[in-house]
PyMOL Python script that loads the backbone (N, CA, C, O; Angstrom):
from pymol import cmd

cmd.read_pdbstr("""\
ATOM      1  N   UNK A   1     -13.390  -8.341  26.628  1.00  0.00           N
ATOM      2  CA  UNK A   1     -11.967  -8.261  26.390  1.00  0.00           C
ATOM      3  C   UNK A   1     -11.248  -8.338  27.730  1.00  0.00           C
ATOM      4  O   UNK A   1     -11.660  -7.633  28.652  1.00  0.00           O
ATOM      5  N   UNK A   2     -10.012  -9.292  27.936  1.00  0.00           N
ATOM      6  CA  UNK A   2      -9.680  -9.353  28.789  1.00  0.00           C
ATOM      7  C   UNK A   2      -8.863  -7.841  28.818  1.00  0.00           C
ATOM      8  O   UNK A   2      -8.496  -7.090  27.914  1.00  0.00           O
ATOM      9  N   UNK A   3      -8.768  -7.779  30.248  1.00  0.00           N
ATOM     10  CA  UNK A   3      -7.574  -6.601  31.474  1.00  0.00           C
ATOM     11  C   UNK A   3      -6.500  -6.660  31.570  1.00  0.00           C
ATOM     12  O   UNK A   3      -6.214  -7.549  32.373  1.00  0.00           O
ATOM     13  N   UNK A   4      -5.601  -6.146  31.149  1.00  0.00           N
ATOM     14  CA  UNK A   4      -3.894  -5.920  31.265  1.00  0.00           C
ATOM     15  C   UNK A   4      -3.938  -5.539  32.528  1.00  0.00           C
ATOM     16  O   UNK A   4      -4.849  -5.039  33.188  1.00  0.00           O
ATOM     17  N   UNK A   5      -2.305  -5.976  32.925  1.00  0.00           N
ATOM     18  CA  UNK A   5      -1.942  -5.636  34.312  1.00  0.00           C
ATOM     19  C   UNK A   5      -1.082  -4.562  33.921  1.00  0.00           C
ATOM     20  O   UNK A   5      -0.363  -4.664  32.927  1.00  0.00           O
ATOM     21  N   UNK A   6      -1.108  -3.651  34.562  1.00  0.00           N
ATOM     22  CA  UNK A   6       0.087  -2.608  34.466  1.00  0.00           C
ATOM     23  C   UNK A   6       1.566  -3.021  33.798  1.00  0.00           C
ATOM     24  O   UNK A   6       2.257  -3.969  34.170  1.00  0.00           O
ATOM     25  N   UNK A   7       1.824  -2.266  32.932  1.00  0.00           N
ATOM     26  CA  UNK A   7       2.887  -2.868  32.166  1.00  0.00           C
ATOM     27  C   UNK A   7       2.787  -3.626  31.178  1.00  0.00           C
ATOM     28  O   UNK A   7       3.523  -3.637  30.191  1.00  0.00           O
ATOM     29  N   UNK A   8       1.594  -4.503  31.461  1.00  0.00           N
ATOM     30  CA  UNK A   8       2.020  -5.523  30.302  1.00  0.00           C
ATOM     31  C   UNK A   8       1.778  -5.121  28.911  1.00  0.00           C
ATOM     32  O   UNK A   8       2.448  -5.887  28.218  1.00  0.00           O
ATOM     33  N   UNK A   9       1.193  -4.353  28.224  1.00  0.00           N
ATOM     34  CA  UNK A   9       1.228  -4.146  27.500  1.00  0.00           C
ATOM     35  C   UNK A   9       2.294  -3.679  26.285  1.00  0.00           C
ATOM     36  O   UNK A   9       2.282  -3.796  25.060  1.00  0.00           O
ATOM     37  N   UNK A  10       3.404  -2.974  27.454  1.00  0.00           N
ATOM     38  CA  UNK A  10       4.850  -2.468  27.183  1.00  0.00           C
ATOM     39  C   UNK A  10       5.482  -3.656  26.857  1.00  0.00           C
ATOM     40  O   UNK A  10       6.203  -3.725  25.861  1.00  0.00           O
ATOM     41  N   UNK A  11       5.273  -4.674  27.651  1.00  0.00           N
ATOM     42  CA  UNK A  11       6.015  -6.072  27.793  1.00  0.00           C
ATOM     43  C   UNK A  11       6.012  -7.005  26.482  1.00  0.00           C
ATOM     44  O   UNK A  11       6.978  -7.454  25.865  1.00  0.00           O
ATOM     45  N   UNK A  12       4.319  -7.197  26.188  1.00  0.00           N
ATOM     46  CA  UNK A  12       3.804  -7.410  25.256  1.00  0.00           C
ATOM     47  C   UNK A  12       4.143  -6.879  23.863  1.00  0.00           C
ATOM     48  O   UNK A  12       4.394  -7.750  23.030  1.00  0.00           O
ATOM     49  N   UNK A  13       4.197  -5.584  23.454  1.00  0.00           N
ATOM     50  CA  UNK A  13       5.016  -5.360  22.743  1.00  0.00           C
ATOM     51  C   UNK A  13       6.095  -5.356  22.078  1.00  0.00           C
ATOM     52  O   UNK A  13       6.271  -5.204  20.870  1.00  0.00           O
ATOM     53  N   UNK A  14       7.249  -5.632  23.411  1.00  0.00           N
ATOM     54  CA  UNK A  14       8.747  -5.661  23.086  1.00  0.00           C
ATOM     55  C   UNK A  14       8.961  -7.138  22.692  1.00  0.00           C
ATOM     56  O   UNK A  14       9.823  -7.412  21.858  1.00  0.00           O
ATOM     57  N   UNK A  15       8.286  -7.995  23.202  1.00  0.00           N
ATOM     58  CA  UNK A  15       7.525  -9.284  22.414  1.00  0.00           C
ATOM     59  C   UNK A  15       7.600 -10.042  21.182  1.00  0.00           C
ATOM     60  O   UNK A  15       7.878 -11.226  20.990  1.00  0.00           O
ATOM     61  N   UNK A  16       7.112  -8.558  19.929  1.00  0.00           N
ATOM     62  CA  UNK A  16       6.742  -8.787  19.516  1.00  0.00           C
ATOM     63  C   UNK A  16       8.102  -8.172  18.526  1.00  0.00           C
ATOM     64  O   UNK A  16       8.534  -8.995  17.719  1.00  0.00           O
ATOM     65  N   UNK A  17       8.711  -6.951  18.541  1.00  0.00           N
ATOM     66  CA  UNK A  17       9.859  -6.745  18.259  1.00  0.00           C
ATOM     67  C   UNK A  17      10.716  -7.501  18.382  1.00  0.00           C
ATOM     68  O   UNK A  17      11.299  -7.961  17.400  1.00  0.00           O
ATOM     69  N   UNK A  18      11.117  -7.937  20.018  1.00  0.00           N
ATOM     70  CA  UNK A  18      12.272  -9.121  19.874  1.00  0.00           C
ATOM     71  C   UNK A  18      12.184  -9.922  19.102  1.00  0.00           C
ATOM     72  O   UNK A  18      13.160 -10.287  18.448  1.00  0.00           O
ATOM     73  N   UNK A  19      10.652 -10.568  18.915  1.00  0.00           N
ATOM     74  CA  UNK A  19      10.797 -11.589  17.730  1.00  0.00           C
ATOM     75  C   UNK A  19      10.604 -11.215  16.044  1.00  0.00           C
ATOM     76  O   UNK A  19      10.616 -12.053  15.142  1.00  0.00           O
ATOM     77  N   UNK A  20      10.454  -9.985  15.908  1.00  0.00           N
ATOM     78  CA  UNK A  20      11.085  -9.821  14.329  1.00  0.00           C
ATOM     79  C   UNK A  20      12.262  -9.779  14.204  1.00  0.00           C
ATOM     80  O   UNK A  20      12.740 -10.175  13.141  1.00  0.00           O
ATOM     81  N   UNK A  21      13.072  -9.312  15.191  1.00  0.00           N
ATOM     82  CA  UNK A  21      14.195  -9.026  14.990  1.00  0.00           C
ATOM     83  C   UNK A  21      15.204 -10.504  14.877  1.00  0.00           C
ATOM     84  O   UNK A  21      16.215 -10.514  14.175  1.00  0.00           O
ATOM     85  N   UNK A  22      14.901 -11.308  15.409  1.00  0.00           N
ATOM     86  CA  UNK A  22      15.279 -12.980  15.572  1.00  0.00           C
ATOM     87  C   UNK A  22      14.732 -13.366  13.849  1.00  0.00           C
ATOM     88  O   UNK A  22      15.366 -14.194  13.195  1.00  0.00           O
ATOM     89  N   UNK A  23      13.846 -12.853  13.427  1.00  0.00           N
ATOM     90  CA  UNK A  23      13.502 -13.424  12.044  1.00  0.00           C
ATOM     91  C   UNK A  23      13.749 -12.155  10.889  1.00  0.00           C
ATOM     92  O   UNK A  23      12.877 -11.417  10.432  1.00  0.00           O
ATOM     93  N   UNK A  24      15.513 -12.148  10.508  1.00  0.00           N
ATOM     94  CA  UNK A  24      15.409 -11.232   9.631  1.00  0.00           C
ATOM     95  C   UNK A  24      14.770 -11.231   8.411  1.00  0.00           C
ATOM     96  O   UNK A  24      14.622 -10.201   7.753  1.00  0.00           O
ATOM     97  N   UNK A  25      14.362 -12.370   8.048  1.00  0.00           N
ATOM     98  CA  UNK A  25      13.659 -12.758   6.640  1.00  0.00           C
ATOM     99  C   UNK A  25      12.011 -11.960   6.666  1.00  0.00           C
ATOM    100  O   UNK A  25      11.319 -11.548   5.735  1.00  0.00           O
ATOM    101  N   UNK A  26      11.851 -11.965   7.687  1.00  0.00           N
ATOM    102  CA  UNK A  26      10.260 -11.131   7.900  1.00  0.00           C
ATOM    103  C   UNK A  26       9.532 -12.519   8.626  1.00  0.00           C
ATOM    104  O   UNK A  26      10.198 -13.535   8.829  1.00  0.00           O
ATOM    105  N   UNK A  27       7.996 -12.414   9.006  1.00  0.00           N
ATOM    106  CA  UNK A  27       7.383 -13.155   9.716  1.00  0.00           C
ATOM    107  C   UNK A  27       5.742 -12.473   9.057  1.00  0.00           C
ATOM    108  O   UNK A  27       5.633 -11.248   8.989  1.00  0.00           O
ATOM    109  N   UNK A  28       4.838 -13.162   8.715  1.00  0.00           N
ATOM    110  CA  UNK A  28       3.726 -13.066   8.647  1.00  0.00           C
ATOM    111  C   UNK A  28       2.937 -12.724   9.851  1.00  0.00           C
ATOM    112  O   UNK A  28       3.291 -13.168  10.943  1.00  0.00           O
ATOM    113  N   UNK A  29       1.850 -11.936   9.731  1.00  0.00           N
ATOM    114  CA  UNK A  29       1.036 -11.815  10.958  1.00  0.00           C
ATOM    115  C   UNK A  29       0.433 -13.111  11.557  1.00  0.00           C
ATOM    116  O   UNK A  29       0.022 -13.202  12.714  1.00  0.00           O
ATOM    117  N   UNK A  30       0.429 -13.975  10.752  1.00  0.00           N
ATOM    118  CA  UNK A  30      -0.377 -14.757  11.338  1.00  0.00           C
ATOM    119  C   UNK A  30       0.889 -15.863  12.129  1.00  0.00           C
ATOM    120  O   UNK A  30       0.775 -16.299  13.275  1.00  0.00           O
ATOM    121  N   UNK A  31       2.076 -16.155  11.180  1.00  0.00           N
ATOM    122  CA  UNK A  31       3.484 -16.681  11.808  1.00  0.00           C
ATOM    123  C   UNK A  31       3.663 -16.075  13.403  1.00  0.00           C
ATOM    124  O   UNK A  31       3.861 -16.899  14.295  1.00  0.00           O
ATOM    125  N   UNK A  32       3.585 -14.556  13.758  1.00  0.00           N
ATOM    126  CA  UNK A  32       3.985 -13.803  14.628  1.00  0.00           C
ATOM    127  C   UNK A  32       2.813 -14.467  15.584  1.00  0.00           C
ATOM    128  O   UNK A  32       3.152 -14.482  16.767  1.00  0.00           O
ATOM    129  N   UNK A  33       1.710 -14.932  15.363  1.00  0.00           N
ATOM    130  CA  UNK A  33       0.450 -15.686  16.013  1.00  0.00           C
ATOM    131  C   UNK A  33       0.940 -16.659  16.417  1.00  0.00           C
ATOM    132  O   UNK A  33       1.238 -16.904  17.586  1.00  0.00           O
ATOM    133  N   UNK A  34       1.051 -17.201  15.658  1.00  0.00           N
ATOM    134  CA  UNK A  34       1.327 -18.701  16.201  1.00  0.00           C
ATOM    135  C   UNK A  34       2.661 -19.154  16.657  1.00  0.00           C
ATOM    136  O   UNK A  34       2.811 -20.315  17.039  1.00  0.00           O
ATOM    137  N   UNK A  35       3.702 -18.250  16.639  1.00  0.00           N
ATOM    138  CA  UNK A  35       4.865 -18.267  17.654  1.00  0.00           C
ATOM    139  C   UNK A  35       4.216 -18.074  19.081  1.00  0.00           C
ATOM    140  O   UNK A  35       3.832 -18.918  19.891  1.00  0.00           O
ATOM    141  N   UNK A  36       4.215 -16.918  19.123  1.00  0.00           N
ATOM    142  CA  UNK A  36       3.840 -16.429  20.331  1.00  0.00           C
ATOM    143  C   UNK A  36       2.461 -16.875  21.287  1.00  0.00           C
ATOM    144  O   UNK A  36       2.112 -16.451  22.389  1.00  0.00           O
ATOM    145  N   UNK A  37       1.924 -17.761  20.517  1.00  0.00           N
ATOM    146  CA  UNK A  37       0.527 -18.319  20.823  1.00  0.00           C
ATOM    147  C   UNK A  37      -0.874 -17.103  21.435  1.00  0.00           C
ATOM    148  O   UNK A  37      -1.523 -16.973  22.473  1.00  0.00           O
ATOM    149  N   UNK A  38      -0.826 -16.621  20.501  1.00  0.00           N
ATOM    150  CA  UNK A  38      -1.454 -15.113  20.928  1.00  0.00           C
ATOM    151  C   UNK A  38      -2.714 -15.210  19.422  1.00  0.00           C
ATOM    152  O   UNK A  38      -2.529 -15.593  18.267  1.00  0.00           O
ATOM    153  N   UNK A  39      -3.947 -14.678  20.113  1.00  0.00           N
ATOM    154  CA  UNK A  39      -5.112 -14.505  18.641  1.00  0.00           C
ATOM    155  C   UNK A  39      -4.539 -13.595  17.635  1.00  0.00           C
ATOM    156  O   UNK A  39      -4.106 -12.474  17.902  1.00  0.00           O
ATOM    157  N   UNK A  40      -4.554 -14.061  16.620  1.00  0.00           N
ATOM    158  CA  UNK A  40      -4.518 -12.804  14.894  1.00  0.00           C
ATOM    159  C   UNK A  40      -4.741 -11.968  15.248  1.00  0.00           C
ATOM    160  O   UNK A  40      -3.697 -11.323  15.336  1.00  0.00           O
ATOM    161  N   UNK A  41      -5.728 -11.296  15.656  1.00  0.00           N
ATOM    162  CA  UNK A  41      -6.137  -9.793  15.505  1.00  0.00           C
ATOM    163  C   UNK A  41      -5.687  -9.222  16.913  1.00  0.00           C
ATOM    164  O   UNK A  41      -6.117  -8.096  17.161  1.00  0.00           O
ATOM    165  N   UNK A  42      -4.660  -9.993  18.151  1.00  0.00           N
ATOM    166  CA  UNK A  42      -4.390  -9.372  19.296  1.00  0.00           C
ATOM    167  C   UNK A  42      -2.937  -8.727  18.089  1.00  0.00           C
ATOM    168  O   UNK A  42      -2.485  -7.633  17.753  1.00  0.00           O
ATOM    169  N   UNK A  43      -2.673 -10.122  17.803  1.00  0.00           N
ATOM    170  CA  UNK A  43      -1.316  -9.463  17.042  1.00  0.00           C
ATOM    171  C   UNK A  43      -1.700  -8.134  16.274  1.00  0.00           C
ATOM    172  O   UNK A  43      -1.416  -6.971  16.561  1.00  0.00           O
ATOM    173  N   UNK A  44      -2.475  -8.676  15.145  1.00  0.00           N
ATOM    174  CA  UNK A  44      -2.745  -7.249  14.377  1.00  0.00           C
ATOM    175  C   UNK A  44      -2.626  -6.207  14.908  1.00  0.00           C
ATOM    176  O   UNK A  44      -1.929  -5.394  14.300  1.00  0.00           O
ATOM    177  N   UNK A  45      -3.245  -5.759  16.274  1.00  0.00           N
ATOM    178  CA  UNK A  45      -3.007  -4.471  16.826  1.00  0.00           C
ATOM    179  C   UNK A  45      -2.250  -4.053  17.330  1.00  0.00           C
ATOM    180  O   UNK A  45      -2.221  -2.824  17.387  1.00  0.00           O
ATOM    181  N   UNK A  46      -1.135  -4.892  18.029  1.00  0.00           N
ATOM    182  CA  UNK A  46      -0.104  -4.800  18.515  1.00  0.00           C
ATOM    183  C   UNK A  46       1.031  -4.756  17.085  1.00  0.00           C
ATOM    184  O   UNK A  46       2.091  -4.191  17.356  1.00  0.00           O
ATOM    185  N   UNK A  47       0.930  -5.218  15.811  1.00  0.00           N
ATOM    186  CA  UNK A  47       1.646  -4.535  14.687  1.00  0.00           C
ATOM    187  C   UNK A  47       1.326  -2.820  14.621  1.00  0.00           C
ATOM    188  O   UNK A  47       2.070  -1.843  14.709  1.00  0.00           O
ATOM    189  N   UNK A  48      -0.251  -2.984  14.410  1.00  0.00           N
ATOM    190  CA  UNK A  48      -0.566  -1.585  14.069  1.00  0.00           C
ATOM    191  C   UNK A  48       0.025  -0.277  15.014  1.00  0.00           C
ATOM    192  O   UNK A  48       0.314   0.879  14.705  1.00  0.00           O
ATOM    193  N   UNK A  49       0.052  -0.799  15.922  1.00  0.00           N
ATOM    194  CA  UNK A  49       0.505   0.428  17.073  1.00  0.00           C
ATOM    195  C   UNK A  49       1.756   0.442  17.385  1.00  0.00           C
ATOM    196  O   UNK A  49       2.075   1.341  18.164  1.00  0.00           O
ATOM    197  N   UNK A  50       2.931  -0.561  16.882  1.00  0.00           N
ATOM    198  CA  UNK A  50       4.566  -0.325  16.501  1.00  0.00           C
ATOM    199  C   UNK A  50       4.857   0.025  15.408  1.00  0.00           C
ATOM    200  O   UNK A  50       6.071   0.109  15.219  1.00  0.00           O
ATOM    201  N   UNK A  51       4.120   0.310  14.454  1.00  0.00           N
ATOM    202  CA  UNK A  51       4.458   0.457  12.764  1.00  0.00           C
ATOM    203  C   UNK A  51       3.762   1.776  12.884  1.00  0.00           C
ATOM    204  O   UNK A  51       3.780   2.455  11.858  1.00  0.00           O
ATOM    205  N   UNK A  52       3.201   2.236  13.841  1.00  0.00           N
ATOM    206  CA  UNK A  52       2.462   3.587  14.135  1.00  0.00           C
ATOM    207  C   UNK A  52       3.892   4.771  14.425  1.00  0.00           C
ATOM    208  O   UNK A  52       4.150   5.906  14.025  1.00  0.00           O
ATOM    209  N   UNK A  53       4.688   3.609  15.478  1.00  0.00           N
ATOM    210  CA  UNK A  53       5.527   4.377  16.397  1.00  0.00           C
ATOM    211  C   UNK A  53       6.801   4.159  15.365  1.00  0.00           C
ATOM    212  O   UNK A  53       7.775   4.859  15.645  1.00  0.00           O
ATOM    213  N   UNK A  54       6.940   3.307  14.232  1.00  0.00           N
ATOM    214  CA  UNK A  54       8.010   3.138  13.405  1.00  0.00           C
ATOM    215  C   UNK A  54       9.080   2.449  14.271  1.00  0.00           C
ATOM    216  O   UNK A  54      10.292   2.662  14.299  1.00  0.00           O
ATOM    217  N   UNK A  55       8.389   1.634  14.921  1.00  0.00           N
ATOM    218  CA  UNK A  55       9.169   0.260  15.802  1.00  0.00           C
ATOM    219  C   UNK A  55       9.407  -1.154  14.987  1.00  0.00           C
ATOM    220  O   UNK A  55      10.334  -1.941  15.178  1.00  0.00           O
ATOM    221  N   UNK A  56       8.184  -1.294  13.893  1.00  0.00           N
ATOM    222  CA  UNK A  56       8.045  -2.312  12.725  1.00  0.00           C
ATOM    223  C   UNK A  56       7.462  -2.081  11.114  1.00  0.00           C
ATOM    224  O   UNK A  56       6.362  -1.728  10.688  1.00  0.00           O
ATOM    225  N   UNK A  57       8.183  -2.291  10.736  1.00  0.00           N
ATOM    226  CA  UNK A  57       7.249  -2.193   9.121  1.00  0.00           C
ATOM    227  C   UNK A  57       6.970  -3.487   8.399  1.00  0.00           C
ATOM    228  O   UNK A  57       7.265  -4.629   8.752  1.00  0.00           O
ATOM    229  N   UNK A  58       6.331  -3.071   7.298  1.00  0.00           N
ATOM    230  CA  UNK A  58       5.250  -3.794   6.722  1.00  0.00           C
ATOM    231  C   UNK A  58       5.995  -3.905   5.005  1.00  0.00           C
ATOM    232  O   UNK A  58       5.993  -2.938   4.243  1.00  0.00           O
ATOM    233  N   UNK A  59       6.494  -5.047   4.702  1.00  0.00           N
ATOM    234  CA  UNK A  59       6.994  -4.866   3.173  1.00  0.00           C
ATOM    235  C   UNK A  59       5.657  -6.050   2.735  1.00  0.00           C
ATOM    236  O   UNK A  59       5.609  -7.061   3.437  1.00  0.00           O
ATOM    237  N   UNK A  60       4.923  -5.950   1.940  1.00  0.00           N
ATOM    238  CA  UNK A  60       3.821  -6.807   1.355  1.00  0.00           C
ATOM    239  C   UNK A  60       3.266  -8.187   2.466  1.00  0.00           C
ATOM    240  O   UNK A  60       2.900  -7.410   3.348  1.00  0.00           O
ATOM    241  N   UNK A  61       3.091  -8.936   2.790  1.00  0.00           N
ATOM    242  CA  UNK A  61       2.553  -9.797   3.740  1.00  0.00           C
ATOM    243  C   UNK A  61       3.692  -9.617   5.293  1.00  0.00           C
ATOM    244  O   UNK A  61       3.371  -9.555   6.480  1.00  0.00           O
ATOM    245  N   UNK A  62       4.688  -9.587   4.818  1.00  0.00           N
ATOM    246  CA  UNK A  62       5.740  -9.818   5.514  1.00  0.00           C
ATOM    247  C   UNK A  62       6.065  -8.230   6.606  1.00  0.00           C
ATOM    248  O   UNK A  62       6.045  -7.083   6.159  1.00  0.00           O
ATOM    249  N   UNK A  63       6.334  -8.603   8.020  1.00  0.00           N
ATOM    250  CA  UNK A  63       6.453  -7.810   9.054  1.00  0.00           C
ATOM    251  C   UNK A  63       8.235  -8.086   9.766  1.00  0.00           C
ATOM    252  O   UNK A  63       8.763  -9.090  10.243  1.00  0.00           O
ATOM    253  N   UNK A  64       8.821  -6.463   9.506  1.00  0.00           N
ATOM    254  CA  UNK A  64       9.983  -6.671  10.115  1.00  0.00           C
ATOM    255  C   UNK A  64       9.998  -5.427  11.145  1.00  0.00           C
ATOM    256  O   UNK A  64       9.410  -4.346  11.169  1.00  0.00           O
ATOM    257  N   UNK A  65      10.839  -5.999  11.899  1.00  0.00           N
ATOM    258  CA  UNK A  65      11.774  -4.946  12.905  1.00  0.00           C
ATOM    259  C   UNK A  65      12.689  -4.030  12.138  1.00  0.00           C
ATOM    260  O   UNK A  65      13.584  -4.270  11.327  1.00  0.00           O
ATOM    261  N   UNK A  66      12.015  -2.468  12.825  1.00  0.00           N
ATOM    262  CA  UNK A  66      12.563  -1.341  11.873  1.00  0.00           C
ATOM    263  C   UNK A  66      14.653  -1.347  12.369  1.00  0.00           C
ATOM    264  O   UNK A  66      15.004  -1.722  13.487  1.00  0.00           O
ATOM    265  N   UNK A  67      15.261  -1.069  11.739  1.00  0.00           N
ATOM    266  CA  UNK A  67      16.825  -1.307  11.896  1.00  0.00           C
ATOM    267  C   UNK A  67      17.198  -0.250  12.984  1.00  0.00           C
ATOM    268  O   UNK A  67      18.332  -0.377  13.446  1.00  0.00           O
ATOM    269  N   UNK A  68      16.347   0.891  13.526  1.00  0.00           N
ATOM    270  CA  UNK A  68      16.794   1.503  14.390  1.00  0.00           C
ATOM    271  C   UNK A  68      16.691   1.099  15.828  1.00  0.00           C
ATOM    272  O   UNK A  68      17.236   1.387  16.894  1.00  0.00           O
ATOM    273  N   UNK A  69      15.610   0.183  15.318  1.00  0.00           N
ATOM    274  CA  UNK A  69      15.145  -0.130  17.072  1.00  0.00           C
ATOM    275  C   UNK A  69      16.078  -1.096  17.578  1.00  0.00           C
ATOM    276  O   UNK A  69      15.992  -1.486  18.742  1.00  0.00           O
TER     277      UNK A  69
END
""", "prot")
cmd.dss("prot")
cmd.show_as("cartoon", "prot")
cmd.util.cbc("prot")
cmd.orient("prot")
């Protein structure tokens, strides 16, 4: 597995928010992939650990940016 540089991971994240928030209709995990040109399952975890923090939720396939953030 590749090594993050300090930060990026924070970076990486906000990433991934800015771009739900640009797609109010929702975005698929795998859509959120292939925008960002990033592997499925990097995304997957990077959902799992903002929908942890209630940064994104999950309505049936579809992934949005929570309205507070």
């Amino acid at each position: 597995m590749a090594r993050l540089f300090w930060g990026e991971k924070k970076c990486k994240r906000g990433d991934v928010v800015r771009l739900l928030k640009r797609f109010e209709q929702g975005l698929t995990e795998s859509e959120v992939a292939e925008i960002l040109a990033w592997d499925r399952r990097t995304v997957n975890n990077y959902l799992r650990e903002l929908e942890v923090e209630l940064r994104v939720y999950k309505e049936g396939r579809l992934w949005f940016a929570d309205e507070g953030v």
